[in-house]
C-alpha positions in Angstrom: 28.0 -39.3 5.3 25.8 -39.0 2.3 26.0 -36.6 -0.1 23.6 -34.8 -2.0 22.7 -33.5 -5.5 24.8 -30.4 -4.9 27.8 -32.2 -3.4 27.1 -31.1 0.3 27.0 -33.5 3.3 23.2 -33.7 4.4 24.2 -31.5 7.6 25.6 -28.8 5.6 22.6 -27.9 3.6 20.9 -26.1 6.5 23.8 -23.6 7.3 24.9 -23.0 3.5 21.0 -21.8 3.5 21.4 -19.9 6.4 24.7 -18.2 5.2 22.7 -17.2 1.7 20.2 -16.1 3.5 22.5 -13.3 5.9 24.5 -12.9 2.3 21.5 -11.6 0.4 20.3 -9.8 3.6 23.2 -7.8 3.6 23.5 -7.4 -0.4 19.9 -6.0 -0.3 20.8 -3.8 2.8 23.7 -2.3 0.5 21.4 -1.9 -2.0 18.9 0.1 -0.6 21.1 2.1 1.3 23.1 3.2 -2.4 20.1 3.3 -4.6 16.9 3.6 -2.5 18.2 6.7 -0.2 15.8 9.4 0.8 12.3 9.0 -1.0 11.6 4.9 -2.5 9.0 4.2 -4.0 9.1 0.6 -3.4 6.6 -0.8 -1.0 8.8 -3.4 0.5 11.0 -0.6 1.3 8.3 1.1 2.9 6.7 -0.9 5.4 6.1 -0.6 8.8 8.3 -1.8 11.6 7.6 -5.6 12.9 6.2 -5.5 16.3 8.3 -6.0 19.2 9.7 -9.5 19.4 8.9 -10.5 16.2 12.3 -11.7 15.6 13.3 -13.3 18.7 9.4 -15.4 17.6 11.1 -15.9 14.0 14.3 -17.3 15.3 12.6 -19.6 17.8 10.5 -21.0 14.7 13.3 -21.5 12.6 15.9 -23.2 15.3 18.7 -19.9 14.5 
């Protein structure tokens, strides 16, 4: 079991990824729902919904 620069076996790099990853999704969801309620003027906050199965074709890419 090897470890790398940050200490972590090689195996645990992909999940502490994946765990930063739902950790800031749910940080920004927060956010938005405290401080961009009602009318945002940010774009990314503004886009349109994915198309159907976009994320089931996203999870398949990425292995979750």
């Amino acid at each position: 079991m090897a470890l790398r620069d940050g200490g972590l076996p090689a195996y645990q790099l992909t999940n502490s990824f994946r765990l930063l990853v739902v950790l800031f999704s749910i940080a920004d969801t927060r956010r938005r729902t405290l401080y961009c309620a009602g009318e945002c003027g940010h774009a990314q906050h503004n886009l349109p919904d994915p198309p159907r199965g976009a994320e089931r074709s996203l999870s398949v890419a990425v292995g979750w």
